[in-house]
Rosetta silent file (secondary structure, phi, psi, omega in degrees, C-alpha in Angstrom):
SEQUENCE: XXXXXXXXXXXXXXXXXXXXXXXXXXXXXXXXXXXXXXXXXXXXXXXXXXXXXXXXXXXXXXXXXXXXXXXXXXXXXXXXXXXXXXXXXXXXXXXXXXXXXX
SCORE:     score description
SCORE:     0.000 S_00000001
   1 L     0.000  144.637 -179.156  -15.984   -7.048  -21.929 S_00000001
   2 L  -106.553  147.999 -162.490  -13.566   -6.596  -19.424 S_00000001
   3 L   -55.090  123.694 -169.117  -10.779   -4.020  -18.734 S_00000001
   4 L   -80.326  129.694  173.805   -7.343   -5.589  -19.865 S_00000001
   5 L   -88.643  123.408 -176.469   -5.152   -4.994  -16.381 S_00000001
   6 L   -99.582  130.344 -152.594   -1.314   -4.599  -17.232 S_00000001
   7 L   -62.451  154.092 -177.349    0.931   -6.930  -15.684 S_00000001
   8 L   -70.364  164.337 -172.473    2.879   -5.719  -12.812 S_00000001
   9 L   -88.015 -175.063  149.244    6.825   -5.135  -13.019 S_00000001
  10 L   -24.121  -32.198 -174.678    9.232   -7.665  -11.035 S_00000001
  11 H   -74.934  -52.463 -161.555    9.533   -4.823   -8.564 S_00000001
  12 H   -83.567   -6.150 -173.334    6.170   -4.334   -7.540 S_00000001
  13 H  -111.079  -19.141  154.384    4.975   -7.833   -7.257 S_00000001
  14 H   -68.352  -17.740  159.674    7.781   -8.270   -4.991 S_00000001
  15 H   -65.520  -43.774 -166.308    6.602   -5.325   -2.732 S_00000001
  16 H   -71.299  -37.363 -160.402    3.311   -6.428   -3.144 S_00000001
  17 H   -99.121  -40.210  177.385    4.100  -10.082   -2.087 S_00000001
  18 H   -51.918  -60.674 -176.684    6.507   -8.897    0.963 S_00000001
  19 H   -91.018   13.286  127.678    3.691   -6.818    2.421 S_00000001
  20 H   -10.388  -93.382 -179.601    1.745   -9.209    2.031 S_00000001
  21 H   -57.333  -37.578  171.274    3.932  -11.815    4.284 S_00000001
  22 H   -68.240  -65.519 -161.993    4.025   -8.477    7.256 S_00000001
  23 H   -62.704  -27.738  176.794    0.402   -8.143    7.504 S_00000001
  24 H   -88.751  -24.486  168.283   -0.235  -12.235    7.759 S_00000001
  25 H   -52.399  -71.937  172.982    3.071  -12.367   10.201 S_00000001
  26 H   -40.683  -66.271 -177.163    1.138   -8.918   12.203 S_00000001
  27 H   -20.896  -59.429 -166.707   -1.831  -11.546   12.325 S_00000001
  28 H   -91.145  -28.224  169.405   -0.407  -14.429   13.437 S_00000001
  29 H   -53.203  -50.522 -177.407    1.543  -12.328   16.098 S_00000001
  30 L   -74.750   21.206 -179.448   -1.577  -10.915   17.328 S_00000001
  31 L    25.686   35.314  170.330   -2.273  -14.629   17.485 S_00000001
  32 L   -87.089  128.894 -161.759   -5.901  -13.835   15.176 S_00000001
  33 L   -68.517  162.342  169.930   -6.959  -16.938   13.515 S_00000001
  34 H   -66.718  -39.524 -174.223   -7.620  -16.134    9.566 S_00000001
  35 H   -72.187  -49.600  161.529  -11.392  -16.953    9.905 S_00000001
  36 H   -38.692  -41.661  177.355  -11.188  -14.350   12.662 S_00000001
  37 H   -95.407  -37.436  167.717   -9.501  -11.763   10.991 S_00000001
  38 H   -63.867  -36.121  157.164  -11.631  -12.174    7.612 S_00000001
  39 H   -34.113  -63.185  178.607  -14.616  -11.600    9.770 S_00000001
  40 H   -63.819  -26.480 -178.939  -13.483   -8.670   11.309 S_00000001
  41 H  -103.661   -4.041 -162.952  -12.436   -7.085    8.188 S_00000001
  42 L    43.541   34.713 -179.985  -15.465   -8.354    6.684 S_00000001
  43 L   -88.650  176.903  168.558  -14.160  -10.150    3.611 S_00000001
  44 L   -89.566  172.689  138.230  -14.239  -14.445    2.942 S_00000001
  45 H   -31.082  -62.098 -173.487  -11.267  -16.423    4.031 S_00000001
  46 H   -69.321  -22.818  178.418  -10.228  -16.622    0.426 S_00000001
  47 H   -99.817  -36.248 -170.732   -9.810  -12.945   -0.208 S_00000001
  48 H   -75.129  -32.638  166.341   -7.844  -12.379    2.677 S_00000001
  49 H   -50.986   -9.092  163.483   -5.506  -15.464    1.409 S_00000001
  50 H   -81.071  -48.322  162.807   -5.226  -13.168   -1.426 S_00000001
  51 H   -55.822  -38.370  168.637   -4.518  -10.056    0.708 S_00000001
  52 L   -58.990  -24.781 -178.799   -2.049  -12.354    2.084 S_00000001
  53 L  -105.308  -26.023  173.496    0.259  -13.015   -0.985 S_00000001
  54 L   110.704    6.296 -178.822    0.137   -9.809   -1.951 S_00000001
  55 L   -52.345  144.659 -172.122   -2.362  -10.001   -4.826 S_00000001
  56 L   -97.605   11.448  162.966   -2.154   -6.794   -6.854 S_00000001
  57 L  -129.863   22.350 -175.676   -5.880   -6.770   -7.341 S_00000001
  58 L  -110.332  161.868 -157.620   -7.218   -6.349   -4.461 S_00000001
  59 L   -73.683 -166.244 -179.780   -8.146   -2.868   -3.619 S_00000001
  60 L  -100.336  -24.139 -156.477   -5.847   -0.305   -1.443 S_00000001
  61 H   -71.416  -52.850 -162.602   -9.283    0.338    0.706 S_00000001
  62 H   -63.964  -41.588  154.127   -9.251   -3.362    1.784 S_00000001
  63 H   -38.404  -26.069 -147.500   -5.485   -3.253    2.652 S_00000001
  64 H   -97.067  -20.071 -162.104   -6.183   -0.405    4.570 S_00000001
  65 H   -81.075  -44.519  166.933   -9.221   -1.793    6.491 S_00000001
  66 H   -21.332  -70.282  173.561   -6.657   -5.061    7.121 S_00000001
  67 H   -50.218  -39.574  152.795   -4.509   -2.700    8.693 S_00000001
  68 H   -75.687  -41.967  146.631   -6.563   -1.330   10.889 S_00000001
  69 L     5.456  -34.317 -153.969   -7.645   -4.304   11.932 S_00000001
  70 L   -97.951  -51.257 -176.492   -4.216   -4.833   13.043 S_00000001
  71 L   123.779   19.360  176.792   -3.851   -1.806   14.732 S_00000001
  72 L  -104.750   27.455 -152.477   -1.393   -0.144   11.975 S_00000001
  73 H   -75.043  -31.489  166.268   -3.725    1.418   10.347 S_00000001
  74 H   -41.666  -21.260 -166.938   -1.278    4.989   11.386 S_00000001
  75 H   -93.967   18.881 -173.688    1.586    3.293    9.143 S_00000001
  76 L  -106.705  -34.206  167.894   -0.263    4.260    5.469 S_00000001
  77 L   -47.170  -34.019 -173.530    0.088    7.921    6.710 S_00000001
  78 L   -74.370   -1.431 -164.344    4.086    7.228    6.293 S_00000001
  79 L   -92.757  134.729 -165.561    3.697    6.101    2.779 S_00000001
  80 L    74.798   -3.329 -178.583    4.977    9.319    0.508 S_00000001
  81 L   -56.662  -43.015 -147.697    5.084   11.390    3.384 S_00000001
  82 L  -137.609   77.211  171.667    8.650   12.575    2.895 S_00000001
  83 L   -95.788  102.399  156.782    8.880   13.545   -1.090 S_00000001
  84 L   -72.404  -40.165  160.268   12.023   14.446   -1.722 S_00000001
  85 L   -62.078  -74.494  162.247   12.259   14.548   -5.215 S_00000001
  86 H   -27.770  -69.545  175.585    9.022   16.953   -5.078 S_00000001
  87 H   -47.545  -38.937 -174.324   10.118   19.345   -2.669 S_00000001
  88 H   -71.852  -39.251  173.637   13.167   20.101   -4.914 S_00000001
  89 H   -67.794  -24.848  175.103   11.505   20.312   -7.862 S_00000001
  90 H   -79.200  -28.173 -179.292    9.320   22.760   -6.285 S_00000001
  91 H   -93.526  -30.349 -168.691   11.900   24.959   -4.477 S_00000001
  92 H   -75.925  -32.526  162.757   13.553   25.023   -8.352 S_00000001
  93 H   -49.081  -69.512 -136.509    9.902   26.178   -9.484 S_00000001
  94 H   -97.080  -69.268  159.767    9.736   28.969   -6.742 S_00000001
  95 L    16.688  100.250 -164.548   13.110   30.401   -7.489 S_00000001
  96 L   -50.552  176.557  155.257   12.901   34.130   -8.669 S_00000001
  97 L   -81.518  164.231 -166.633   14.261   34.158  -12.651 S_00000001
  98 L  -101.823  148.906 -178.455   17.517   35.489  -13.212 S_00000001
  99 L   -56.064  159.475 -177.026   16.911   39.148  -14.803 S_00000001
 100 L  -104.903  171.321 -119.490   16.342   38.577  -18.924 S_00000001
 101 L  -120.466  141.176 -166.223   18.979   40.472  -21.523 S_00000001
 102 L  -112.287    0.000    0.000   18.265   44.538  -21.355 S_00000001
């Protein structure tokens, strides 16, 4: 039986479909035909038309292998890179305690 997958929000399948649409744009700019570029990444045709839209079930490895492909493969390093939200919570964390009640 197979693992029930939980649909994505509104948010994320629009991220998902947007980077998509860069990486087949980055393709066709690098003017690499799709049978060419599935080759190279070593996938079918048909998965990378999947990679293309943005399917949310294809792995992150295969994105990543796309990407180099491309020559971005340097732009995955930027993702999370700059946690802001973390660091703060972490300098609040670090913070001596205020003396306790004598």
């Amino acid at each position: 039986m197979s693992r029930a997958i939980p649909p994505n929000l509104p948010s994320t399948a629009r991220q998902l479909s947007a980077l998509g649409e860069r990486l087949r744009l980055a393709r066709k700019r690098r003017r690499i035909t799709s049978v060419l570029m599935a080759e190279q990444v070593g996938i079918t045709r048909t998965t990378l038309g999947r990679v293309e839209r943005g399917d949310a079930t294809v792995s992150l490895g295969l994105y990543l292998r796309v990407l180099r492909v491309l020559g971005l493969e340097a732009d995955i390093d930027l993702v999370a890179a700059n946690d802001e939200l973390g660091r703060k919570l972490q300098d609040l964390a670090m913070e001596p305690a205020g003396r306790g009640k004598r």
